[in-house]
Residue frames as a rotation matrix with the C-alpha (Angstrom) as fourth column:
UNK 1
0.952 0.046 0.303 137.11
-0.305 0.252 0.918 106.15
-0.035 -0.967 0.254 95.27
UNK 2
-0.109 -0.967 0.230 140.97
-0.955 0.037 -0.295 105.49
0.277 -0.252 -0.927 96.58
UNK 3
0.132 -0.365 -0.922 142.80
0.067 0.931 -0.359 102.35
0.989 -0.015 0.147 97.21
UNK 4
0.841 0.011 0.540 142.54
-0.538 -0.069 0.840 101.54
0.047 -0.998 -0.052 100.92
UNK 5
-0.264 -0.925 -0.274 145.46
-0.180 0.326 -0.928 101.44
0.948 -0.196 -0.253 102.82
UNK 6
0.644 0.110 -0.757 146.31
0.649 0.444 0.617 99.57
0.404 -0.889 0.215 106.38
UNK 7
0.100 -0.644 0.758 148.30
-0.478 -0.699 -0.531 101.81
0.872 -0.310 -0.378 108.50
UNK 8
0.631 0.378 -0.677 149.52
0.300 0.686 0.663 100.17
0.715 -0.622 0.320 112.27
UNK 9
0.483 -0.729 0.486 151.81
-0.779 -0.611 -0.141 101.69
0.399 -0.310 -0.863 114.77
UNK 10
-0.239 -0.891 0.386 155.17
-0.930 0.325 0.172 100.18
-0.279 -0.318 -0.906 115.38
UNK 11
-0.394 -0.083 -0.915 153.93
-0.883 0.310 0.352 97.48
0.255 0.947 -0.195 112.67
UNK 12
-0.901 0.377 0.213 151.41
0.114 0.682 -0.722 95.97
-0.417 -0.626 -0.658 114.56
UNK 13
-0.557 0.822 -0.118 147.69
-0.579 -0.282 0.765 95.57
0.595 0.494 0.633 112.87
UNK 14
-0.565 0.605 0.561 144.89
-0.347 0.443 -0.827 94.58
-0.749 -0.662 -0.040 115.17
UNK 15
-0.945 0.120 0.304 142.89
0.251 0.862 0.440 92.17
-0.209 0.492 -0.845 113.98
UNK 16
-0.359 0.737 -0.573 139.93
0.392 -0.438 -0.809 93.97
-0.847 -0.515 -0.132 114.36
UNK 17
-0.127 -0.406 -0.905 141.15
-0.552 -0.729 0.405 96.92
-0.824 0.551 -0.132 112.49
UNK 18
-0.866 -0.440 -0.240 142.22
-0.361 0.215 0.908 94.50
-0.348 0.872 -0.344 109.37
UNK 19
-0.561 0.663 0.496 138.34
0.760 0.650 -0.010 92.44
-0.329 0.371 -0.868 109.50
UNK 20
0.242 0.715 -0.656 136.66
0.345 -0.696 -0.630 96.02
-0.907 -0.074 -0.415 109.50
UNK 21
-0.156 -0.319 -0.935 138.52
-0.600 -0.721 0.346 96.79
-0.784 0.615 -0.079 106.36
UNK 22
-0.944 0.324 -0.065 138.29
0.202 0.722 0.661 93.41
0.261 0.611 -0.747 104.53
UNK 23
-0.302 0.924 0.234 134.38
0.917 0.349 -0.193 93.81
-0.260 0.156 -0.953 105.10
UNK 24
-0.032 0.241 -0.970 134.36
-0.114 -0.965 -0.236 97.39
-0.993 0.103 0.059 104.35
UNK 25
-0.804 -0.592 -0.062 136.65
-0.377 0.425 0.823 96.60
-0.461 0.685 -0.565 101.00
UNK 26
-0.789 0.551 0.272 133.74
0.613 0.734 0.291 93.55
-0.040 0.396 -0.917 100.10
UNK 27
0.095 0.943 -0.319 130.70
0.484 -0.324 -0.813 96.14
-0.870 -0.077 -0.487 100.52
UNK 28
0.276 0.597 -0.753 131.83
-0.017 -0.781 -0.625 98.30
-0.961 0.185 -0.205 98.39
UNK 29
-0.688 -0.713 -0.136 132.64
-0.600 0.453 0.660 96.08
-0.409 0.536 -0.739 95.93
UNK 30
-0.034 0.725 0.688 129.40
0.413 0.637 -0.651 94.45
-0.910 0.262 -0.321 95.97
UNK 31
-0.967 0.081 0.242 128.24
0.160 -0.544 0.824 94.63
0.199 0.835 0.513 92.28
UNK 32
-0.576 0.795 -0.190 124.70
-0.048 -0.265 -0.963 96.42
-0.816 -0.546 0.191 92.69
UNK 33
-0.853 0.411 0.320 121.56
0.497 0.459 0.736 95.68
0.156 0.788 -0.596 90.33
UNK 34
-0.672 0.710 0.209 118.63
-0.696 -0.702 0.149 98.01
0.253 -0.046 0.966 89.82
UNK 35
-0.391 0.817 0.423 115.07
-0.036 0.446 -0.894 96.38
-0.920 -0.365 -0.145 92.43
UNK 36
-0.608 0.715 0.344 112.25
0.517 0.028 0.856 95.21
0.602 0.698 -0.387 90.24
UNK 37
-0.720 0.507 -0.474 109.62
-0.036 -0.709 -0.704 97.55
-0.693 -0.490 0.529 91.26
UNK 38
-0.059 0.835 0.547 105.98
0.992 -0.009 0.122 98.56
0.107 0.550 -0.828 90.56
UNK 39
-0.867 -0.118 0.483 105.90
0.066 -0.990 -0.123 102.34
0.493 -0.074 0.867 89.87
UNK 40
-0.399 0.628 -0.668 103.50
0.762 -0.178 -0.623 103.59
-0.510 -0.758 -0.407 92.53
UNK 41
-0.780 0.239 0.578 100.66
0.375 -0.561 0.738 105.95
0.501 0.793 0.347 90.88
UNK 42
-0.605 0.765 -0.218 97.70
-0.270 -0.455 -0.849 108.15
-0.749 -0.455 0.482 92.01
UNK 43
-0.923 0.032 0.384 94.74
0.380 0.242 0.893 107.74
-0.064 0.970 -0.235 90.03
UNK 44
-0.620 0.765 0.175 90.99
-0.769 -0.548 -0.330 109.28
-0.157 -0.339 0.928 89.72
UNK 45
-0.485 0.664 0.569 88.24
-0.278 0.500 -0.820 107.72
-0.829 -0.556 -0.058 90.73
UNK 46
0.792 0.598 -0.120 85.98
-0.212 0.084 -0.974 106.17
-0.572 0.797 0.193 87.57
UNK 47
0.704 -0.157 -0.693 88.86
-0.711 -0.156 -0.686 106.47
-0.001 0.975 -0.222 85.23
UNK 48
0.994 -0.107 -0.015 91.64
0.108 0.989 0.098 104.11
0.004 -0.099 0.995 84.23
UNK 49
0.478 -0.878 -0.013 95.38
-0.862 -0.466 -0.200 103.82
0.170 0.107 -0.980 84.93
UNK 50
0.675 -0.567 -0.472 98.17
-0.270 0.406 -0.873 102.23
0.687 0.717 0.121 84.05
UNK 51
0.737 -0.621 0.266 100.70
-0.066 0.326 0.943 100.17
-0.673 -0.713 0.199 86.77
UNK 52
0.590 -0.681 -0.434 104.10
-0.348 0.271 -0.898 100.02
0.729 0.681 -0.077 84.87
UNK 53
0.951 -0.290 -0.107 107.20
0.304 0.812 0.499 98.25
-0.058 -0.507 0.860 85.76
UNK 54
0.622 -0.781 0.059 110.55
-0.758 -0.620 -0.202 99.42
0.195 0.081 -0.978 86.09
UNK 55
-0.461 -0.827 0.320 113.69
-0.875 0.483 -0.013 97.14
-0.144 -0.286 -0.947 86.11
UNK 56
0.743 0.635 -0.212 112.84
-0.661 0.746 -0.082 93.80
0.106 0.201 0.974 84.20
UNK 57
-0.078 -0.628 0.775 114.84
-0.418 0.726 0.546 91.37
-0.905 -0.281 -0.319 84.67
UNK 58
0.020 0.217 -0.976 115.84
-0.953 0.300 0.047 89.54
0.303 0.929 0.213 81.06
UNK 59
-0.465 0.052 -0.884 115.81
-0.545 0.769 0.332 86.21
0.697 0.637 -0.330 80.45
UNK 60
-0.452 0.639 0.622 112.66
-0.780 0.055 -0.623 85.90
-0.433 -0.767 0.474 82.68
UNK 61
-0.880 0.222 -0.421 110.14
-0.265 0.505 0.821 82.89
0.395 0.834 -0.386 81.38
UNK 62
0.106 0.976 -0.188 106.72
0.810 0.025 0.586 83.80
0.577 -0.215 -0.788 84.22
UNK 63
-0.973 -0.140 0.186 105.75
-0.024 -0.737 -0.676 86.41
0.232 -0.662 0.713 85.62
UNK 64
-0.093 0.954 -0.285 102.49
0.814 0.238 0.531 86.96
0.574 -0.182 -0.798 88.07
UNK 65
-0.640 -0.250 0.727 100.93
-0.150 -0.887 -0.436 89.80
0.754 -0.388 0.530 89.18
UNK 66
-0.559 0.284 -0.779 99.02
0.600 0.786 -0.145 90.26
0.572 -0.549 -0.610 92.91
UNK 67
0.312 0.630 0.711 96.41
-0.111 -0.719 0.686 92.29
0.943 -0.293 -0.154 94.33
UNK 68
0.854 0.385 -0.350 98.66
0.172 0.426 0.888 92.85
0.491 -0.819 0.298 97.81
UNK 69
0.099 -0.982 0.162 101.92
-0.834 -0.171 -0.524 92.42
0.542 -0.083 -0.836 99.38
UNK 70
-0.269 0.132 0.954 102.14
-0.146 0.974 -0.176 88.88
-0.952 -0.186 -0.243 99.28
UNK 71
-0.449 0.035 -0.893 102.14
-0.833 0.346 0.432 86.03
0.324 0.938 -0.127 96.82
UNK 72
-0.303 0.770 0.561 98.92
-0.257 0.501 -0.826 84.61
-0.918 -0.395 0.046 98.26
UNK 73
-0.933 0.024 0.360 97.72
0.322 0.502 0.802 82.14
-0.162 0.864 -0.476 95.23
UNK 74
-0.031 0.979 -0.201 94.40
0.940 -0.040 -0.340 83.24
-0.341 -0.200 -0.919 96.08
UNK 75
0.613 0.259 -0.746 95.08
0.195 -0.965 -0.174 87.11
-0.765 -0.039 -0.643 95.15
UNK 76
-0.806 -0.561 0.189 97.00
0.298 -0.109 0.948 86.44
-0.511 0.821 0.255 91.57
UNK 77
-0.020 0.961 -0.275 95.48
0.258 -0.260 -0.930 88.57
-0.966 -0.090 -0.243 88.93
UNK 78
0.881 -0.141 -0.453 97.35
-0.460 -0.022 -0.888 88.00
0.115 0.990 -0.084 85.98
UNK 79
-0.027 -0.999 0.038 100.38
-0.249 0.044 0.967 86.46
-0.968 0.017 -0.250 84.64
UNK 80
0.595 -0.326 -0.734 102.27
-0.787 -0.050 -0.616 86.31
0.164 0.944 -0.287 81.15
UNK 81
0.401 -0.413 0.817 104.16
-0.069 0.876 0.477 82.69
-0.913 -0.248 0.323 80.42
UNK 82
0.515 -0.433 -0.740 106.87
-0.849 -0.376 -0.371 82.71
-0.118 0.819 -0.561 77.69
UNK 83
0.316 -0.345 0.884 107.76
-0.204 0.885 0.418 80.16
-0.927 -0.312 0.209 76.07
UNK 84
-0.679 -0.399 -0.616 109.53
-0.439 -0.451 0.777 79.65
-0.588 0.798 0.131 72.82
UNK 85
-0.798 0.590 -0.128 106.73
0.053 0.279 0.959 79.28
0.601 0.758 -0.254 70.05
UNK 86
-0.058 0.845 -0.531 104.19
0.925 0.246 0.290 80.03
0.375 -0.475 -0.796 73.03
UNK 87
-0.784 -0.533 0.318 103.27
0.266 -0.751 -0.604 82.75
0.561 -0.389 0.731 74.30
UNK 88
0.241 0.910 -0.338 99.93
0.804 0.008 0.594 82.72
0.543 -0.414 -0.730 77.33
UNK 89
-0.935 -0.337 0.114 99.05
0.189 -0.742 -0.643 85.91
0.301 -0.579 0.757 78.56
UNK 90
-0.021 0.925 -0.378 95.78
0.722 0.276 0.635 86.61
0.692 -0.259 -0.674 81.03
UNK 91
0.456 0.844 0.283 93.72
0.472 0.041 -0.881 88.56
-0.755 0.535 -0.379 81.25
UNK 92
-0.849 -0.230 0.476 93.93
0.528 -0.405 0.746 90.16
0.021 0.885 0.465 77.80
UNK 93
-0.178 0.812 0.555 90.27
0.043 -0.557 0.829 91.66
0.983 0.171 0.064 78.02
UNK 94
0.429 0.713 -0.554 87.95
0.736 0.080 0.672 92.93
0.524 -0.696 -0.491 80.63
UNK 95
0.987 -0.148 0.055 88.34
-0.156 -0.854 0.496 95.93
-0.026 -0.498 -0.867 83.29
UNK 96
0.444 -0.879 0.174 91.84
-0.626 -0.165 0.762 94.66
-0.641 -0.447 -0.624 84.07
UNK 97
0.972 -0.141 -0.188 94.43
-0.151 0.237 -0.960 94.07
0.180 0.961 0.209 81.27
UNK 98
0.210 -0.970 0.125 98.09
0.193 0.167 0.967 92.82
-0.958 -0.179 0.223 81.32
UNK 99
0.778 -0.401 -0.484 100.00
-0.625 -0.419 -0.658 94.56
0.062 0.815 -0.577 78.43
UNK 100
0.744 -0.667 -0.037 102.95
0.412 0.502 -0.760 92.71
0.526 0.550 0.648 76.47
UNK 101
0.184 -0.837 0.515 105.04
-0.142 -0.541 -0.829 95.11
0.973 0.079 -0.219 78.19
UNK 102
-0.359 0.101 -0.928 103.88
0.684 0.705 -0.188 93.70
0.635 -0.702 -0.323 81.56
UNK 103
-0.912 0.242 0.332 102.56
-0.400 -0.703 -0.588 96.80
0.091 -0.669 0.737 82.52
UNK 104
-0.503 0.843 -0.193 98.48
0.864 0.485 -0.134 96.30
-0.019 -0.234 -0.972 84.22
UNK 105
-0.865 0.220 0.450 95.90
-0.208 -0.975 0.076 98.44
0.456 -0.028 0.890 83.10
UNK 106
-0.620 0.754 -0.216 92.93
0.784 0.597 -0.169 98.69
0.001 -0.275 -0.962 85.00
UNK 107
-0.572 0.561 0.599 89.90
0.157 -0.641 0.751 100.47
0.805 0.524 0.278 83.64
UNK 108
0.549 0.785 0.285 86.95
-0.281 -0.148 0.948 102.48
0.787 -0.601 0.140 86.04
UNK 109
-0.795 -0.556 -0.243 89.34
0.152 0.206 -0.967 102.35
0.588 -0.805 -0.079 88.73
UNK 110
0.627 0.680 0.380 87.26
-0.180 -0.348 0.920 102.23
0.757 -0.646 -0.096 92.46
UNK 111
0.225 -0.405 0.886 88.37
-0.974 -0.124 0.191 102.61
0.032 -0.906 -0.422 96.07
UNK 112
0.918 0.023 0.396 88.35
-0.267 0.774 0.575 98.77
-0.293 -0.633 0.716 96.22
UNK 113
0.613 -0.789 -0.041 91.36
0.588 0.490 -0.643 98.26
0.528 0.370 0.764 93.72
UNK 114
0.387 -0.486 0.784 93.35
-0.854 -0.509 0.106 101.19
0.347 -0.711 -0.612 96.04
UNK 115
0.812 -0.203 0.547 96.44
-0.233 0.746 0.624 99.31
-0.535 -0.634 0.559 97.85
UNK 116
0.147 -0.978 0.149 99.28
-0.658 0.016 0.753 97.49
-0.738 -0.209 -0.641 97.63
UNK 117
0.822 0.259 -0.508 100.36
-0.566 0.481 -0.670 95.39
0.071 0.838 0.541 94.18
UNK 118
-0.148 -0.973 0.175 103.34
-0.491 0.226 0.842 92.73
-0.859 0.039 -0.511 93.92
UNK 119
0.852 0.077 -0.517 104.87
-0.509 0.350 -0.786 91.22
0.120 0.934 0.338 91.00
UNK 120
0.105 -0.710 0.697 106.96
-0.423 0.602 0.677 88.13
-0.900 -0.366 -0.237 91.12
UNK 121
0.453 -0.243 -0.858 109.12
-0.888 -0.041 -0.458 87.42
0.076 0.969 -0.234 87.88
UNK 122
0.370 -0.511 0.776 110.65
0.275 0.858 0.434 83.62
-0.888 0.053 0.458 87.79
UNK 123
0.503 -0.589 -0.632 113.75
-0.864 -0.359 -0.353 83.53
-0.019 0.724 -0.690 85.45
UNK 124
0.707 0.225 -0.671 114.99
-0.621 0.651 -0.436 81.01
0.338 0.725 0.600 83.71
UNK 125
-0.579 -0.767 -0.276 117.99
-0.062 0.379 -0.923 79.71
0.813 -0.518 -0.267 86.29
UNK 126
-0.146 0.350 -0.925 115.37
0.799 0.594 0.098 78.80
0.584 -0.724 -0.367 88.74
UNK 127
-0.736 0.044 -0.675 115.94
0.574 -0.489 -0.657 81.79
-0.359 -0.871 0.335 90.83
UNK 128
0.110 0.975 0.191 113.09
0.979 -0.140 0.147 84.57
0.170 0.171 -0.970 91.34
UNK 129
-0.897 -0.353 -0.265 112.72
0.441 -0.706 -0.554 88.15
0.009 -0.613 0.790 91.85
UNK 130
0.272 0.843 -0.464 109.90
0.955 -0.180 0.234 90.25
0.114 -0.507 -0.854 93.54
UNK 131
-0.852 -0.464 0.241 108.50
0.400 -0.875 -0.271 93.84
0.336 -0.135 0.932 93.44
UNK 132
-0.256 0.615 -0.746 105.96
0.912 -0.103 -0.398 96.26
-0.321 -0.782 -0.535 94.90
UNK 133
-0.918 0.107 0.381 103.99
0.061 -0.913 0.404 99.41
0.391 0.395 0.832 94.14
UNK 134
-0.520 0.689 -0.505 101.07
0.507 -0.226 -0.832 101.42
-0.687 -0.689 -0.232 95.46
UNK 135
-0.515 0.407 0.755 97.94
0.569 -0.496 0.656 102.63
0.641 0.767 0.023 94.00
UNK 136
-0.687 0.276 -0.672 95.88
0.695 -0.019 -0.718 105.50
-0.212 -0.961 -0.179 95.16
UNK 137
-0.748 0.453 0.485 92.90
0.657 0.399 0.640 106.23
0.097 0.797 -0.596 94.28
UNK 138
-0.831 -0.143 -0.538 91.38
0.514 -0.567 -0.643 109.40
-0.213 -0.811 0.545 94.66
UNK 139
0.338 0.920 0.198 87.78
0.804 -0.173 -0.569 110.98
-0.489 0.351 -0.798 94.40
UNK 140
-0.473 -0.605 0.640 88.15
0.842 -0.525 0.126 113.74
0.260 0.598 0.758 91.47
UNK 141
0.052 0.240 0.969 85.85
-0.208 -0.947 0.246 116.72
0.977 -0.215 0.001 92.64
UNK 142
-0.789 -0.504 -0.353 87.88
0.429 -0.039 -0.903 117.78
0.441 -0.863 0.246 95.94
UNK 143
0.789 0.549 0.275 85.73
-0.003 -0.444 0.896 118.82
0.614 -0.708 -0.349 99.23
UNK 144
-0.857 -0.505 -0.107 87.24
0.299 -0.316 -0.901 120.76
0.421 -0.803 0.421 101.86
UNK 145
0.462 0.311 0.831 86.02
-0.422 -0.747 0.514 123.02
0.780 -0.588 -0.214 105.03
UNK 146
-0.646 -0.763 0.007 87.73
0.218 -0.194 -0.956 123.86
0.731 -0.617 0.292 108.11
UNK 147
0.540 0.805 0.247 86.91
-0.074 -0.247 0.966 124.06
0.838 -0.540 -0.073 111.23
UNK 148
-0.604 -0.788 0.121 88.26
-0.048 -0.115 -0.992 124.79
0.796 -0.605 0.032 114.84
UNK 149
-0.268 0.256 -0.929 87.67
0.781 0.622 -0.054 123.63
0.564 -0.740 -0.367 118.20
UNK 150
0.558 0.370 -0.743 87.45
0.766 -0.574 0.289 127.47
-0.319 -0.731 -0.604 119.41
UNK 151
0.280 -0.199 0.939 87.41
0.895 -0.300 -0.331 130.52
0.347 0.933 0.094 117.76
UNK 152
0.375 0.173 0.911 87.97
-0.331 -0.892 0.307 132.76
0.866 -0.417 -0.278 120.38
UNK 153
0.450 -0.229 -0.863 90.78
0.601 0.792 0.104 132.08
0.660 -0.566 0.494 123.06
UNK 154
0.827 -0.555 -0.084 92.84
-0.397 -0.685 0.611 133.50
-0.397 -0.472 -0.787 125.85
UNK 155
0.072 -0.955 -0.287 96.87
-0.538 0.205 -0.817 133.90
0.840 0.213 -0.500 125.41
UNK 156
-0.769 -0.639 0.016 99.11
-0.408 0.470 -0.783 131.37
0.493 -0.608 -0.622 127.42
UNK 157
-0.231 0.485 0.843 95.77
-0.726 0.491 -0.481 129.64
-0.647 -0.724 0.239 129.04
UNK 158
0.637 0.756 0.151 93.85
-0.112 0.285 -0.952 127.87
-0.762 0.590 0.266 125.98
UNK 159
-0.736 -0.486 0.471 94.52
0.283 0.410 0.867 125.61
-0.614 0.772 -0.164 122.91
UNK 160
-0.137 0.381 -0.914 93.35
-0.725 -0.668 -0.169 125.49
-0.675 0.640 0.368 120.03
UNK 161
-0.521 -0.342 0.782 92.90
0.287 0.793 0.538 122.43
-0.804 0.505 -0.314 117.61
UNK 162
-0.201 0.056 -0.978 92.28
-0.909 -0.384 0.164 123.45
-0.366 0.922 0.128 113.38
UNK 163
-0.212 0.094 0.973 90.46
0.219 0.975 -0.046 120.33
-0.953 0.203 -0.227 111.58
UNK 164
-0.560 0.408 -0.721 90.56
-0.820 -0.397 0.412 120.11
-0.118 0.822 0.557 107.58
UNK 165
0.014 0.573 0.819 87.89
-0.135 0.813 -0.566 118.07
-0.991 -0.102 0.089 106.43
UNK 166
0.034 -0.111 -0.993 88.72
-0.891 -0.454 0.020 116.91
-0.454 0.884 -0.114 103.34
UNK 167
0.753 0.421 0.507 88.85
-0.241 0.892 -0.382 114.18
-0.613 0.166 0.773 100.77
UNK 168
0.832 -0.512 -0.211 91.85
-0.552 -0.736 -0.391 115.56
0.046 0.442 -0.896 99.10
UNK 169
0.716 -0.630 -0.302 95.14
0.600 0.776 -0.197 113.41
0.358 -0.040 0.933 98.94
UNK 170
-0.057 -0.526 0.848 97.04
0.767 -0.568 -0.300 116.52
0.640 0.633 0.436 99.76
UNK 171
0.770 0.497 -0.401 96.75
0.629 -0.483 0.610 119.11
0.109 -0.721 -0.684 102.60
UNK 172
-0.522 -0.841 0.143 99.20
0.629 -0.493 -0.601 122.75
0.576 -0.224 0.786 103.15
UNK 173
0.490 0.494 -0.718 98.13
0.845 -0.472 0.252 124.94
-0.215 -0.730 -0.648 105.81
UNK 174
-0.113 -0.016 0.993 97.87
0.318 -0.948 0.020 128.89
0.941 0.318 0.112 105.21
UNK 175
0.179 0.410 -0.894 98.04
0.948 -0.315 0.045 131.64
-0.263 -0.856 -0.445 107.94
UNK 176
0.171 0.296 -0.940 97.17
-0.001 -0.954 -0.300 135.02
-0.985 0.052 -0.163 107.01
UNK 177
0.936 0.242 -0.255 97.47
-0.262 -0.005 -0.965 134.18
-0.235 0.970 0.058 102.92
UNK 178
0.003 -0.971 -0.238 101.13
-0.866 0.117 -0.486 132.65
0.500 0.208 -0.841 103.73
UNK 179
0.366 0.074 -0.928 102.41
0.381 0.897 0.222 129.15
0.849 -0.435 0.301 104.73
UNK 180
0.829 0.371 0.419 102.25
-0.367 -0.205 0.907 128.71
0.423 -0.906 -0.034 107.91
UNK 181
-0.178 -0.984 -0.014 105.47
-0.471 0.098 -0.877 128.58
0.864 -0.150 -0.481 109.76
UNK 182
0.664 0.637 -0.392 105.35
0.123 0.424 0.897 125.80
0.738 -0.644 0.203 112.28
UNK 183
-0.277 -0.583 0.764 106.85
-0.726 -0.394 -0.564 126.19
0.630 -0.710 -0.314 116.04
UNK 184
-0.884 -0.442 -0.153 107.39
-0.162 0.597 -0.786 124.42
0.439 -0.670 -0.599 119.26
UNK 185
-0.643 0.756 0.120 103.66
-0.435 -0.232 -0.870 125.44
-0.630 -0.612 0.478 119.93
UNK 186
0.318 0.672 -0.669 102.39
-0.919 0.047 -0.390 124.38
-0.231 0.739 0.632 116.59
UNK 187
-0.619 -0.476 0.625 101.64
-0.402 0.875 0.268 120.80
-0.675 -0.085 -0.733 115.71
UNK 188
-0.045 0.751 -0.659 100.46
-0.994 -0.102 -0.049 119.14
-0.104 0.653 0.750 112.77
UNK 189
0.220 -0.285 0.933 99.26
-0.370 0.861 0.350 115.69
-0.903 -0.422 0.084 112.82
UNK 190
-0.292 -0.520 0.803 100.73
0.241 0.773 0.588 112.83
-0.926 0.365 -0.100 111.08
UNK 191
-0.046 0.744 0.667 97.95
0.887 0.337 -0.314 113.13
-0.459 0.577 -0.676 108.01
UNK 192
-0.980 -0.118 0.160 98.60
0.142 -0.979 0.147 116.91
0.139 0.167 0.976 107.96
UNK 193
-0.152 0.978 0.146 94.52
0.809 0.038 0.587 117.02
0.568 0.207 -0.796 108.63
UNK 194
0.596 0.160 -0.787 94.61
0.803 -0.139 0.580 118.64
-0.017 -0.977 -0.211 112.43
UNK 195
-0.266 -0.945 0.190 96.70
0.498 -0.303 -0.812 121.38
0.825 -0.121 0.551 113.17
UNK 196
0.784 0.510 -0.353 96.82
0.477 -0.132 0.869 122.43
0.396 -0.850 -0.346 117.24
UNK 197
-0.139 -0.946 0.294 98.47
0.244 -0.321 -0.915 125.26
0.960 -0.056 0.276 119.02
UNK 198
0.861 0.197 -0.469 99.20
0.429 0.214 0.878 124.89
0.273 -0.957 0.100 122.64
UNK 199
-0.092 0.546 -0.833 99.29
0.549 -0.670 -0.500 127.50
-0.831 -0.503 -0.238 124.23
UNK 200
0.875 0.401 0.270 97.63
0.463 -0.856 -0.231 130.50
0.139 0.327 -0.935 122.13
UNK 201
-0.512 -0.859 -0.013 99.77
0.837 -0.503 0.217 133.18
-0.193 0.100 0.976 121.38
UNK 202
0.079 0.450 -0.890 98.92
-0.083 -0.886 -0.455 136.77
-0.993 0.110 -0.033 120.69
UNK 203
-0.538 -0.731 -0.419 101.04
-0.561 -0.060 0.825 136.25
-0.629 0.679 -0.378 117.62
UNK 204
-0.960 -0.136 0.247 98.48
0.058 0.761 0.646 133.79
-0.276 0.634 -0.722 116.30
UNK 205
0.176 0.918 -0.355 95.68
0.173 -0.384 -0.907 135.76
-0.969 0.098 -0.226 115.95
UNK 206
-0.691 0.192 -0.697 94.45
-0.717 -0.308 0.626 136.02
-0.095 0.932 0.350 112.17
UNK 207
0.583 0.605 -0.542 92.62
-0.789 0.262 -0.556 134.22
-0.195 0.752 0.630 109.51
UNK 208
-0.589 -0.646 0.486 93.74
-0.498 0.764 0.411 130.11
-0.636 0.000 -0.772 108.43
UNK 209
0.552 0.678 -0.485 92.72
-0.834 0.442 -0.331 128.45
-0.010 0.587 0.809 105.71
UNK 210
-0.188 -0.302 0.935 94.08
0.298 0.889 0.347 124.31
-0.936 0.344 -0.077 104.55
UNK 211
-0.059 -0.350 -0.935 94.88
-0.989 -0.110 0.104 123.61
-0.139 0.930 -0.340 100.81
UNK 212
0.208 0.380 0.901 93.53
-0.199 0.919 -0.342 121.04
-0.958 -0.108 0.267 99.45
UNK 213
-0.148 -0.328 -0.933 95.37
-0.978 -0.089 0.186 119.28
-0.144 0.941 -0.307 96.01
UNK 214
0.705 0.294 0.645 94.58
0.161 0.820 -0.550 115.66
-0.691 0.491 0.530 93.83
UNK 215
-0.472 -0.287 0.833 96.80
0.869 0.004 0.494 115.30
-0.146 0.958 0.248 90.63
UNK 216
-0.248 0.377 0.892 94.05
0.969 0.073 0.238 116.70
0.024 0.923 -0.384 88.96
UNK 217
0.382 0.318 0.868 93.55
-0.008 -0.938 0.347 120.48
0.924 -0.140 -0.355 91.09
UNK 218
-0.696 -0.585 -0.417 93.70
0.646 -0.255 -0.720 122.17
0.315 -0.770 0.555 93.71
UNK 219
-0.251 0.074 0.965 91.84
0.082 -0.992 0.098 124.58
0.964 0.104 0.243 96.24
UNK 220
-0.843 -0.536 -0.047 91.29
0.120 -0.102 -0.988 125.93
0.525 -0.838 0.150 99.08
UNK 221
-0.124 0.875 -0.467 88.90
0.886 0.310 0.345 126.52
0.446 -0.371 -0.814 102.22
UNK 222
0.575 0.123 0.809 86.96
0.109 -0.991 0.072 129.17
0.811 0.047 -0.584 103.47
UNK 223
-0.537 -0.822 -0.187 89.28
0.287 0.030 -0.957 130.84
0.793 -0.568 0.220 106.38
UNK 224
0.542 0.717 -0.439 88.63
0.494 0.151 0.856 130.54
0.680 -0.681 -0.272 109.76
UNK 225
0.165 -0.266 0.950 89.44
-0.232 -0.946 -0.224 133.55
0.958 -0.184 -0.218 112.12
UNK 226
0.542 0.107 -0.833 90.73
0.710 0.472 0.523 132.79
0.449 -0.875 0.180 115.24
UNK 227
0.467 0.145 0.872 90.76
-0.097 -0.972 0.213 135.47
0.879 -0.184 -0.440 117.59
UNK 228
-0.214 -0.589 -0.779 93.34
0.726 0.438 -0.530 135.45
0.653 -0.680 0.334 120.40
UNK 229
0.948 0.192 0.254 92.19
-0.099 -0.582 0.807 137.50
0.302 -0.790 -0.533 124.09
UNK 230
-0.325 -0.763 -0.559 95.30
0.683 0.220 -0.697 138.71
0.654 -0.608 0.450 126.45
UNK 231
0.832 0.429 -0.352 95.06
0.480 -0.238 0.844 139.84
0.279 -0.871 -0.404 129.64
């Protein structure tokens, strides 16, 4: 990056002009420090997985994790307390484990532990810092099937609406054994579950299947034929 310069005609600087640069000047100057964070993870159902931490802060001397987003006292589920010649760390056993490294493992994951985690480090100058991470927790043997609201439509009169049913974390939509190219007519919702085209086209007559993927696979559903009438 270059040395800003003031320029002013006929050696006049608006004040303006000069605060927008002095605050430009200070931004980008700021010195910048890497977020504590919980790494966000997927995980399968039954089995166990690991929450790690990125960006520790050093000369830290508590840290507490929370089952949330929030540092409700009521929803602390570990913490590690350093102290020279001490060292109290909790839990150490049972489904859910805090590692030396401050990472949290939790064993037989279920839907209930799914959600939002924070971790709030106190450091040793009084001040604090505070991070976040998501688990999600997904059944491992995937179910799909498709279905449509009407399989048989007129052009320009009639919609359509495509529904994947699925349990899948994951969802790509196929049309004729290719992704499906979406248009001004084609909407998919938010979730990617739904996909509705208003108005019918000739052009959208065929076969549609949904993709369904997890971490752990992938696959797909049987296709559903949607047959387009023109007049």
């Amino acid at each position: 990056m270059g040395f800003l310069s003031v320029s002013s005609y006929r050696g006049l600087v608006h004040w303006q002009e000069l605060l927008l640069v002095v605050s430009l000047f200070n931004f980008w100057c700021q010195p910048t420090t890497a977020q504590l964070a919980i790494v966000s993870t997927y995980a399968a159902e039954g089995k166990e997985v690991l929450l790690h931490v990125r960006n520790k802060p050093p000369d830290h001397s508590v840290l507490l994790w929370y089952k949330g987003e929030g540092t409700d006292k009521n929803n602390i589920i570990a913490f590690l307390a350093e102290k020279p010649g001490m060292n109290l760390r909790y839990p150490v056993f049972g489904r859910v484990v805090l590692k030396q490294d401050w990472s949290l493992l939790i064993k037989k994951v279920t839907k209930a532990d799914e959600g939002m985690y924070t971790i709030v480090v106190h450091l040793k100058n009084s001040r604090k810092e505070i991070g976040f991470g998501k688990l999600t927790v997904y059944e491992p043997e995937l179910v799909v099937s498709l279905v449509a609201s009407n399989t048989t439509v007129t052009e320009n009169k009639d919609s359509v609406v495509l529904t994947c049913n699925t349990n899948a974390l994951f969802i790509h939509w196929l049309f004729k054994g290719m992704n499906l190219k979406l248009n001004e007519r084609m909407k998919v919702s938010e979730d990617h579950r739904s996909l509705t085209i208003n108005p019918v086209k000739r052009e959208d007559s065929g076969h549609y299947w949904c993709e369904v993927s997890n971490p752990m696979g992938s696959t797909e559903s049987w296709p559903v034929m949607l047959d387009v009438k023109f007049e």
